[in-house]
C-alpha positions in Angstrom: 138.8 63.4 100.4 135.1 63.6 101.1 133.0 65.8 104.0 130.4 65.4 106.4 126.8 66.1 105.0 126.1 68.5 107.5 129.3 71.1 108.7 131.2 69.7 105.9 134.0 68.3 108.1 136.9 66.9 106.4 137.0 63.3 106.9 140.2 60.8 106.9 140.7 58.5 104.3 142.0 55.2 104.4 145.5 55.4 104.8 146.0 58.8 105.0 149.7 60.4 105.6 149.8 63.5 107.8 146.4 62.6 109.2 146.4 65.2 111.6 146.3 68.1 109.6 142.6 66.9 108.4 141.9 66.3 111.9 143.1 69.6 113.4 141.1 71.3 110.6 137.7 69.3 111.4 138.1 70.3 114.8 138.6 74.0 114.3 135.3 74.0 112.3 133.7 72.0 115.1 134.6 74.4 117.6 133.3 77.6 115.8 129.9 75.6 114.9 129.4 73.7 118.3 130.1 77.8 119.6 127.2 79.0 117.7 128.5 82.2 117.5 129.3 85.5 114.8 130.2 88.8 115.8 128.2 90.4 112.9 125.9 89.6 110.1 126.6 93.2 108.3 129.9 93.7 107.3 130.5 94.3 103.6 133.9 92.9 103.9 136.2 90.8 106.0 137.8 92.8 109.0 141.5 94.0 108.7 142.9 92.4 111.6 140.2 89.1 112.7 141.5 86.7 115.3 141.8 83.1 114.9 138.1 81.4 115.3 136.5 84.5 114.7 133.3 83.9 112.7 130.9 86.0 110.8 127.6 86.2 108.5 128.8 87.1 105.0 125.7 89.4 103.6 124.8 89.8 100.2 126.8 91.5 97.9 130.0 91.0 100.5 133.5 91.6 99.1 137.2 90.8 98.9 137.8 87.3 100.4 134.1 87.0 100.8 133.0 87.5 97.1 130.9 85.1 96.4 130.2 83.4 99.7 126.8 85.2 100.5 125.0 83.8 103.6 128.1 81.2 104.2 129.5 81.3 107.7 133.3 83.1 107.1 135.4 81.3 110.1 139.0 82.8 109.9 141.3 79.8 110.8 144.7 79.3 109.9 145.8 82.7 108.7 142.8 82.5 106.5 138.9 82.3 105.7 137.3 79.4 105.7 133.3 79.3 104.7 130.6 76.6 106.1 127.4 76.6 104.2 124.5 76.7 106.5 121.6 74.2 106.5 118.1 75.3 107.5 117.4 75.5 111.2 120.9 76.4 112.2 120.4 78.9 115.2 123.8 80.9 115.9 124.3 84.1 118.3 124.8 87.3 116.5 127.1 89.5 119.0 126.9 92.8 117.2 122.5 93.0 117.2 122.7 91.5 119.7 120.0 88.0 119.5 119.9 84.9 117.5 119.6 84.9 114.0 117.9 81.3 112.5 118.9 80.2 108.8 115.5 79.3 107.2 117.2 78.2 104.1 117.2 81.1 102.2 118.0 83.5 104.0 119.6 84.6 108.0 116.9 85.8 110.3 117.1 87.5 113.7 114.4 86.0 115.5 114.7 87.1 118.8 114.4 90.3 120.5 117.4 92.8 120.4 119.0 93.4 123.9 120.6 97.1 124.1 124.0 97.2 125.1 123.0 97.7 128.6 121.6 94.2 128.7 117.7 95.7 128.4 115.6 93.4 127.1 111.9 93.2 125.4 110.4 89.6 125.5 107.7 87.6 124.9 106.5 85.3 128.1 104.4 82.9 128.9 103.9 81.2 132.4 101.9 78.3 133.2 99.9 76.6 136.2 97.7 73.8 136.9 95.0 74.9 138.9 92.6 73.0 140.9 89.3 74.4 140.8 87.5 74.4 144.0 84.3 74.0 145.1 82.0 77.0 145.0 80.7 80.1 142.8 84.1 81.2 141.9 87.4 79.8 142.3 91.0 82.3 142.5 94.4 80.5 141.3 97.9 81.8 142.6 98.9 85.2 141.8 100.9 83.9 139.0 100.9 86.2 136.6 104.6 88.3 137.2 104.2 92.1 138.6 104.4 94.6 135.6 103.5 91.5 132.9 102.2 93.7 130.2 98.8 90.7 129.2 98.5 89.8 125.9 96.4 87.3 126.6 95.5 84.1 128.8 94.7 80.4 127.0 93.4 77.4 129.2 92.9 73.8 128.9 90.4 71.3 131.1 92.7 68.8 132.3 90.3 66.8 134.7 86.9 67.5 133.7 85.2 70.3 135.8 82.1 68.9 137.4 79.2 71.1 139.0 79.2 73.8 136.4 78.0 73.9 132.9 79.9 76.5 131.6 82.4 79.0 133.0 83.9 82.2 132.5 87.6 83.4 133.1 88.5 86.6 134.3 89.8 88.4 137.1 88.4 90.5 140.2 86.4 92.9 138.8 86.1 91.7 135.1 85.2 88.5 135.7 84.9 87.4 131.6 88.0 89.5 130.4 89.2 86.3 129.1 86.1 84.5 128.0 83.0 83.0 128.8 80.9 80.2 128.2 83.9 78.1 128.5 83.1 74.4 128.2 83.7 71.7 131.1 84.7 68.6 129.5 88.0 66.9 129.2 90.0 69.1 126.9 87.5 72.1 126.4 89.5 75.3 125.8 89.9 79.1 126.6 91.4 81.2 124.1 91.1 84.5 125.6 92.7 87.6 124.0 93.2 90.8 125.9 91.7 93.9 123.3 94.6 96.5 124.2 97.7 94.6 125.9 97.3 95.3 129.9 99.7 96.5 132.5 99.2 94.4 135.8 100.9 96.0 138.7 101.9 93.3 141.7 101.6 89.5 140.8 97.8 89.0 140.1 95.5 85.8 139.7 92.4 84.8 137.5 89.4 84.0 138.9 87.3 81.0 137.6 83.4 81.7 138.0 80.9 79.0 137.3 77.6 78.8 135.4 74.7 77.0 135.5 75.5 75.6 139.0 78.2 76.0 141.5 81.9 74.3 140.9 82.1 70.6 142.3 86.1 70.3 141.1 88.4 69.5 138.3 91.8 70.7 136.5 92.1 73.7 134.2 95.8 74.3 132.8 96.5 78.0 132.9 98.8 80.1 130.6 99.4 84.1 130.8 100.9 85.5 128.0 102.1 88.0 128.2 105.3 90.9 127.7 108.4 92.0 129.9 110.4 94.5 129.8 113.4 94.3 131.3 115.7 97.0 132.5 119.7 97.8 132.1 121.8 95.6 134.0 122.9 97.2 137.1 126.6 98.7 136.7 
């Protein structure tokens, strides 16, 4: 009987008696990788009492029924453990960190932020706006950047050439260059602004555009904060 490349499914063969069993038994390993989930990536060796479909990351150096099987995906099924070999890319939810872990084809890696088991969460943003720059000295977008963002920093791409000016600078009120200066005007020019120390904006808050050389006549920069969140408990 051969497999799928991928999961390692069990596939029929011609004329096959008791064709369901093979079936039933793709299925189950299916379900558990179409779930994309484990409950740990930890354990030294298989629980006492798992329930059917239950799935976990067999570390190194694992034991018992999961001797040999490092970094295999143990799926108990059928009074039993089965084991799927993971291929790289394969992104599955970790309950016990909890966040995702990623196989990069060596090795599992949580790659996303723990979230306590209050539901509190650290994360990395980024928001996004196309803003239409006015005509004058200075032009203000939305105030798009989210109350309590902690900045890392802002990036911008000219979208529609911006036509007056020669040059500009990005900023906000009161520090006008904080995210660059002598920002070029043509199709595709670029800011790459990086705050110094990360920083705390209190209420939503815009940028402000301000022109050199001569006023703003108009164009299209693309706008992106980036920036952190904290996130608190969730209410109980």
């Amino acid at each position: 009987m051969s497999n799928s490349p991928r999961i390692g499914l069990p596939l029929l063969d011609a004329a096959q008696a008791q064709k369901h069993v093979t079936m039933n038994e793709a299925l189950a390993r299916l379900d558990m990788a179409a779930a994309a989930r484990v409950e740990t990536m930890a354990l030294a060796s298989p629980p006492a009492s798992p329930s059917e479909g239950d799935a976990h990351l067999v570390p190194a150096g694992a034991t018992g029924d999961w001797s040999g099987q490092d970094g295999n995906v143990a799926v108990f099924l059928n009074g039993g453990w089965d084991f799927i070999t993971p291929w790289a890319g394969w992104r599955l939810w970790v309950a016990s960190v909890p966040g995702f872990a990623v196989y990069d084809g060596a090795d599992w890696q949580v790659v996303s932020q723990p979230i306590s088991p209050g539901g509190a969460l650290s994360a990395l943003r980024q928001v996004e706006i196309d803003h239409l720059v006015g005509a004058g000295a200075t032009s203000v977008t939305t105030a798009f950047i989210p109350d309590k963002a902690i900045v890392l920093g802002v990036t911008g791409r000219v979208t529609v050439a911006i036509t007056g000016a020669t040059s500009w600078s990005l900023g906000v009120t009161g520090s006008p260059d904080r995210y660059g200066s002598g920002i070029g005007v043509g199709f595709n020019a670029f800011a790459h602004g990086v705050t110094g120390s990360p920083l705390a904006y209190f209420g939503a808050s815009a940028l402000l555009l301000t022109s050199a050389g001569a006023d703003f006549a108009g164009g299209t920069v693309r706008l992106v904060a980036h920036y952190f969140e904290l996130s608190p408990p969730r209410s109980v």
